[in-house]
Legacy VTK file of the C-alpha trace (Angstrom):
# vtk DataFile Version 3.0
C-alpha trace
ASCII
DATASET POLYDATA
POINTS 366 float
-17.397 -7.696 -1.613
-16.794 -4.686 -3.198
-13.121 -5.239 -4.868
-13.489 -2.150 -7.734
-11.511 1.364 -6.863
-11.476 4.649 -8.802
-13.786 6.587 -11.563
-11.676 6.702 -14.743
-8.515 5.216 -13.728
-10.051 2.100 -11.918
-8.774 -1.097 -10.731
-10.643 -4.684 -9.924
-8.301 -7.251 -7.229
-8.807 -10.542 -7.833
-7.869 -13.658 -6.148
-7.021 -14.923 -2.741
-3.948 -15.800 -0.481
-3.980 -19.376 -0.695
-6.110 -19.481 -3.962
-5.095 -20.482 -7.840
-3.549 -16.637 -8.102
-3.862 -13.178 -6.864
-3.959 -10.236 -9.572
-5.807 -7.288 -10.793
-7.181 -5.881 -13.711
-6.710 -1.710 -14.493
-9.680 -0.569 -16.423
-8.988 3.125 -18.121
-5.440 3.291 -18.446
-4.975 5.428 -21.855
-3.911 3.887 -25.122
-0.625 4.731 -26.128
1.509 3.908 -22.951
4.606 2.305 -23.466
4.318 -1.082 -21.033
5.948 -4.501 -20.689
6.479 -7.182 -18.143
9.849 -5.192 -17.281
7.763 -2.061 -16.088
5.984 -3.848 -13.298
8.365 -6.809 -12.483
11.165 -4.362 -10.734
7.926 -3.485 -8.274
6.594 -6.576 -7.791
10.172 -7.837 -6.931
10.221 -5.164 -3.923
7.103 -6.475 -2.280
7.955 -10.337 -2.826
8.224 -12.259 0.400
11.301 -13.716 1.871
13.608 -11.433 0.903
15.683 -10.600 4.464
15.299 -12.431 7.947
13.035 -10.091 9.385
10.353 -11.194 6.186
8.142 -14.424 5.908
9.605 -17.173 4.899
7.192 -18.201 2.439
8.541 -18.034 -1.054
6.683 -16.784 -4.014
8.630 -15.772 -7.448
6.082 -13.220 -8.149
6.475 -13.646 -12.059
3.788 -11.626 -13.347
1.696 -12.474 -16.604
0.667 -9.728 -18.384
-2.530 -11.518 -20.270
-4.672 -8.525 -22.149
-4.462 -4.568 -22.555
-0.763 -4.051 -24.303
-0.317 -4.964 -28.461
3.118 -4.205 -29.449
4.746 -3.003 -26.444
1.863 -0.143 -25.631
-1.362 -0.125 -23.951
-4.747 -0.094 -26.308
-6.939 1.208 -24.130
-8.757 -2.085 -23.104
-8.810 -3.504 -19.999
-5.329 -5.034 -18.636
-5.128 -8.166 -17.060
-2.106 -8.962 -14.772
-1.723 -11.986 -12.109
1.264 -14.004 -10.156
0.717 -17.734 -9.491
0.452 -18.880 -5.954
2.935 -22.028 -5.594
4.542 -22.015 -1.943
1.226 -22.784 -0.203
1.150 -24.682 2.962
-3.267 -24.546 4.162
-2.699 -27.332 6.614
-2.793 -25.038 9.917
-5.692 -23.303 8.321
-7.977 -26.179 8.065
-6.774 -27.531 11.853
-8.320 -23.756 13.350
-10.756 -22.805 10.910
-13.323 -23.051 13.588
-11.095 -20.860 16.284
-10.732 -17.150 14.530
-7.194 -15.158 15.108
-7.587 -12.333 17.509
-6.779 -9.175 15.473
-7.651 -10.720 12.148
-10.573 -10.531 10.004
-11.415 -14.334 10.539
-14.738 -13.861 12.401
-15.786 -10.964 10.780
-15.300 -12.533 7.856
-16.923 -15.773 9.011
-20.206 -14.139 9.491
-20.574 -11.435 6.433
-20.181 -14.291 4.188
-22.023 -17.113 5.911
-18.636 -19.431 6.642
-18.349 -19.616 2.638
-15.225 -17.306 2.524
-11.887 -18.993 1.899
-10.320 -18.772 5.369
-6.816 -20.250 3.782
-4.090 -17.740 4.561
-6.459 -14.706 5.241
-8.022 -15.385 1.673
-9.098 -12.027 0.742
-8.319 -9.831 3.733
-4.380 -11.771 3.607
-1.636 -9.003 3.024
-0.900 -11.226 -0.166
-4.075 -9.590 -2.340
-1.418 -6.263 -2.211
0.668 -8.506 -5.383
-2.221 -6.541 -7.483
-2.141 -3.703 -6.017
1.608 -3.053 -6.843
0.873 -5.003 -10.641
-1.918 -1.824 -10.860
0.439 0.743 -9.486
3.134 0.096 -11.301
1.349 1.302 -14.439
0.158 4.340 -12.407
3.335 5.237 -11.782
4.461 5.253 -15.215
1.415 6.900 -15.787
2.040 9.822 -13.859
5.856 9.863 -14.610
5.267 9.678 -18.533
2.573 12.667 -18.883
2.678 14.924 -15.533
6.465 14.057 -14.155
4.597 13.178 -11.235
6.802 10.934 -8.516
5.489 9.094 -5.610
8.127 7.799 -3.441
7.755 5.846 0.366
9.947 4.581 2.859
9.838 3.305 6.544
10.349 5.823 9.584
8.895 3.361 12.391
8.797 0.167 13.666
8.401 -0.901 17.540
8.507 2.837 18.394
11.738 3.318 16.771
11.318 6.271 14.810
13.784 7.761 11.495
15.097 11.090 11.678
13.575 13.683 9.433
14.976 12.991 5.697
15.258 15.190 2.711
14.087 13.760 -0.940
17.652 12.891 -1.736
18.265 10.492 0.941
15.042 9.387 0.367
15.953 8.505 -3.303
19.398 7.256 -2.373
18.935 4.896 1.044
15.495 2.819 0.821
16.189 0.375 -1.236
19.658 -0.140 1.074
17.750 -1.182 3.693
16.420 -4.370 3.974
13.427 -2.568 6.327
13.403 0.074 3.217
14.063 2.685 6.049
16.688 5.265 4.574
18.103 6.227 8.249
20.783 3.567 8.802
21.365 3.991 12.446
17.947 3.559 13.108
17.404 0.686 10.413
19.797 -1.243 12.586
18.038 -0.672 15.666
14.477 -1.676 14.158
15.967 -4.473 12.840
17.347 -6.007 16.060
13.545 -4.873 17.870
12.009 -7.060 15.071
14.679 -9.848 15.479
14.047 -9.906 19.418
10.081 -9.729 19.235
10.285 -12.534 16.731
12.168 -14.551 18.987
9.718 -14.279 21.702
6.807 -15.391 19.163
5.751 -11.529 18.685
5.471 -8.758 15.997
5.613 -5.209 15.537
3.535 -2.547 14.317
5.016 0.672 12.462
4.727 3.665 9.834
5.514 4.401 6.259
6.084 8.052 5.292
5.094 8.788 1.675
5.536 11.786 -0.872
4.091 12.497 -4.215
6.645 15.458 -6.146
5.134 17.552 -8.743
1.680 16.943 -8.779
-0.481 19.770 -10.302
-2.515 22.079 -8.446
-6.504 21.548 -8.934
-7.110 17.362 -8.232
-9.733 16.591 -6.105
-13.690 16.719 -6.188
-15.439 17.910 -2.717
-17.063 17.493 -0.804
-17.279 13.402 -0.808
-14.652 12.995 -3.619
-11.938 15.193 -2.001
-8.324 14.351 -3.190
-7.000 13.385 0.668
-10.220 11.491 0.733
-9.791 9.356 -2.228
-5.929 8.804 -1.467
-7.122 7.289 2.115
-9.371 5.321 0.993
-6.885 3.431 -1.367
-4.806 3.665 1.777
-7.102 1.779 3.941
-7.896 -0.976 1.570
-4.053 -2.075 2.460
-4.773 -4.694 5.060
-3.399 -3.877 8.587
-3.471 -0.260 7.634
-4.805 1.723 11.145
-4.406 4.916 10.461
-3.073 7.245 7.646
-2.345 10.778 8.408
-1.980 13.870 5.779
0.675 16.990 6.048
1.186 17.525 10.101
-1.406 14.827 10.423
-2.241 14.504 14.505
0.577 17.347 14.700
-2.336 19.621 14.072
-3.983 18.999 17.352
-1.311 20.210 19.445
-0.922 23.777 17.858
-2.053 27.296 17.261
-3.645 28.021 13.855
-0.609 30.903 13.212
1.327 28.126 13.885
-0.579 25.555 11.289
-1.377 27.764 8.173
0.866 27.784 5.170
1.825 31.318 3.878
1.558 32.094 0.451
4.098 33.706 -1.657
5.025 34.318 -5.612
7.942 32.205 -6.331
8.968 32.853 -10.615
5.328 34.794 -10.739
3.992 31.341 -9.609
1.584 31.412 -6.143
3.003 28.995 -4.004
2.993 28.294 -0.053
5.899 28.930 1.333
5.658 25.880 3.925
3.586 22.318 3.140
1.951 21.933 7.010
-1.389 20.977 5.289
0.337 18.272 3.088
-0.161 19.614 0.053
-3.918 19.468 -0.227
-6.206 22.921 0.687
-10.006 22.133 0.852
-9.587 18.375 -0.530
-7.856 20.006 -3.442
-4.299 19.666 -4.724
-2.533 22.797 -3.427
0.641 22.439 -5.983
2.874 21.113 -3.473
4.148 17.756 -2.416
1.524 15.519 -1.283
2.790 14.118 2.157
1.046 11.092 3.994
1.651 8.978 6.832
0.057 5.812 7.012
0.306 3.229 10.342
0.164 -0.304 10.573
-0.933 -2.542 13.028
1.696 -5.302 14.440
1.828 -8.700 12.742
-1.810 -10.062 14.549
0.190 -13.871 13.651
2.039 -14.434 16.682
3.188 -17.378 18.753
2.468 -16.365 21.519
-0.645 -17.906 23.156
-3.814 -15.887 22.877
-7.424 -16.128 24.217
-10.052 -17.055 21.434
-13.555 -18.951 21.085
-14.306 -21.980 19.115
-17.128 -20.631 16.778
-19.221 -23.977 16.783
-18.921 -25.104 20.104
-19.260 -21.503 21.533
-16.277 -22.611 23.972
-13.472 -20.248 25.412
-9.875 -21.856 24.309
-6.535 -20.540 23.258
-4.697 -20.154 20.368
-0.697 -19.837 19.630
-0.702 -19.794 15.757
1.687 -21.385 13.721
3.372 -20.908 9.957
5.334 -18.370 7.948
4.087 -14.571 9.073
6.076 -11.622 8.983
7.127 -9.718 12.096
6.211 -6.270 10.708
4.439 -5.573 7.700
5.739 -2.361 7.091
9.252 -3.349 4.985
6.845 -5.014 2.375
4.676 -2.313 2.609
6.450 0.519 1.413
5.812 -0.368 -2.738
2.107 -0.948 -2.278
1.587 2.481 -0.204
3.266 4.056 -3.284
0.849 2.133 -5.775
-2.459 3.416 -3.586
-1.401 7.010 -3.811
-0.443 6.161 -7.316
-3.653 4.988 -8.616
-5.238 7.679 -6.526
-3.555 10.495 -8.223
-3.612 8.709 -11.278
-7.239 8.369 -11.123
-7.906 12.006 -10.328
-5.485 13.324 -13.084
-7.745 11.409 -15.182
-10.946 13.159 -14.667
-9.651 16.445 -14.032
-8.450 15.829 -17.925
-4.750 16.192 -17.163
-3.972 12.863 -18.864
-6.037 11.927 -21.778
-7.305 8.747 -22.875
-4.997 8.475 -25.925
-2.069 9.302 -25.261
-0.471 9.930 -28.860
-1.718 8.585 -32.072
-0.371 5.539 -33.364
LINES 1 367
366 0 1 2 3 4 5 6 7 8 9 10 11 12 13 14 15 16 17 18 19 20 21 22 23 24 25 26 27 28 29 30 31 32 33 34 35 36 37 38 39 40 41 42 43 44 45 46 47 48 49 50 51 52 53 54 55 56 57 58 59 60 61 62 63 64 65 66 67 68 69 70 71 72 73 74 75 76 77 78 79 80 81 82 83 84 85 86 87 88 89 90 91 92 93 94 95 96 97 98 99 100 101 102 103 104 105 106 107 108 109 110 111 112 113 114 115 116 117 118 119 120 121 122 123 124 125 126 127 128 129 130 131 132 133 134 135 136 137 138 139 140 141 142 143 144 145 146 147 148 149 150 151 152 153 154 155 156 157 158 159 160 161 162 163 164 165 166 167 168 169 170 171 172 173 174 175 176 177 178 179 180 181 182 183 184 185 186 187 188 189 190 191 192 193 194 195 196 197 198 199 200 201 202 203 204 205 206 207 208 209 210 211 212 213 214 215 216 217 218 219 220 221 222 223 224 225 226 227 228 229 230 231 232 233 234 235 236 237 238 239 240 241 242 243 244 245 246 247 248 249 250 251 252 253 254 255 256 257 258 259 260 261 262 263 264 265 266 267 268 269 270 271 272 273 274 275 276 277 278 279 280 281 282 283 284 285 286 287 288 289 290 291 292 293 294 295 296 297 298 299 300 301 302 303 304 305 306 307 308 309 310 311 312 313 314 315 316 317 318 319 320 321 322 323 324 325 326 327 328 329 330 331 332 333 334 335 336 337 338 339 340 341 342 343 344 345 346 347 348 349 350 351 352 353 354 355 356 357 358 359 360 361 362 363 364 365
């Protein structure tokens, strides 16, 4: 498996969904950063499960351990080790169909890159819960960014079921996520997404959906082409989300639909600054960082844990059979989702800021 990201700024996930722990360690992070236990906690609290009716109802306290990497209340430059416990496991379902894979999971695939010697328990390392490290790594990217650059990288929910959020300006943004318990800052349609998920749960389904997210102030000039390309990078963190489908940059699929005169951002001198005087492309020209917001869109697939029956093969036997699978699953992803698509494009931009020599590897001398 290849469980390393980034150049400079990089990041190794450890662990598995029904294992010992799940965790990460960030590799690069400059010396100097003020960090604590309180700096990542607050995001690791808004991906925890259980937290509304419409969430899993397995129940993890998420209390991260903060084991190497900060003496005295600031980073020193060496690697940083960070991990939550796994204590509200239940396997038993897992060992009853081990040998009949869940259509739309990774079970079979998985099955057959790594011989049947991967830990099928919960997912193990394709399970949604491997994303506790992600958020552990971006919470330090975030402050990262924040503390040297002013850089801000916010996300929130504008679909599930087909239900979609009107268009939102950064204030509302800033003001309504957290209100919901979807983390979709549109109230009128938070309420309607959140009866759609309560009705497909009911009926043993899920939902699939999309998180909108926006990184404010990031400089012009990140990004390496042609294969290292800013948008490039940012995806790829993206991707590594499990259930991720698709993730879309400035008018994204918009694009296809339209005339170029229609696409292309003007430029203009705003306070004998070049700037564009629209952000169609997203903020990124040429897989470079174009000085305005970065804007993504990333989709995820429903919930493939449903209770619904479902066709399937038993993999020794070589048998057709069904499946209805059982246990604690959320109905949409997406709620949970919304801090660890703001830790990917975190460490991204973090990462790129790094070897463009924006931040430093010291940050001030001690």
């Amino acid at each position: 498996m290849s469980n390393s990201m980034g150049t400079m700024f990089r990041i190794t996930s450890f662990g598995e969904s029904h294992g010992t722990c799940v965790g990460v360690v960030v590799d690069g992070c400059p010396a100097g950063l003020e960090m604590g236990v309180d700096d990542v906690q607050p995001e690791l609290d808004r991906r925890r499960p259980g937290q509304s009716d419409v969430s899993t109802s397995r129940r993890e306290e998420d209390r991260v351990e903060l084991l190497s990497g900060v003496f005295k209340g600031r980073t020193t430059g060496s690697p940083i080790c960070m991990l939550v416990w796994n204590r509200d496991r239940d396997s038993s379902g897992y060992e009853r169909r081990r040998l009949t894979p869940r259509p739309g999971h990774a079970d079979w695939t998985a099955h057959v890159r790594y011989g049947g010697f991967n830990d099928y328990r919960g997912g193990g390392r394709f399970s949604g819960r491997i994303t506790a490290g992600f958020v552990m790594a971006g919470a330090i990217a975030k402050k990262l960014l924040m503390e040297t650059l002013s850089v801000e990288v916010l996300a929130h929910t504008v679909e599930i079921g087909g239900i979609q959020a009107r268009k939102l300006d950064p204030s509302e943004i800033c003001m309504n996520r957290e209100g919901s318990p979807l983390r979709c800052c549109d109230p009128e349609a938070s309420e309607r997404m959140v009866q759609a998920l309560k009705a497909a749960s009911s009926q043993g389904d899920s939902l699939g959906g999309a998180v909108s997210c926006v990184a404010f102030n990031v400089p012009l000039g990140l990004g390496a082409p042609v294969f290292d390309t800013l948008e490039g990078d940012i995806a790829k963190a993206l991707f590594a989300i499990p259930a991720v489908k698709a993730v879309e940059f400035g008018l994204g699929t918009g694009f296809s639909s339209i005339r170029g005169s229609e696409s292309n951002d003007a430029f203009t001198v705003n306070g004998g600054e070049i700037a564009t005087e629209t952000n169609r492309m997203g903020g990124v020209l040429g897989g470079i960082s174009s000085g305005a917001p970065i804007t993504c869109r990333v989709t995820f697939k429903p919930t493939p844990s449903i209770g619904g029956a479902q066709r399937t093969v038993n993999i020794s036997t070589r048998e057709e059979t069904t499946i209805a699978i059982e246990g604690r699953h959320d109905p949409c992803v997406v709620p949970r989702a919304v801090p660890v698509v703001e830790s990917m494009v975190a460490i991204a931009l973090a990462d790129h800021a790094m070897r463009s020599g924006l931040i430093r590897s010291v940050l001030e001398e001690g």
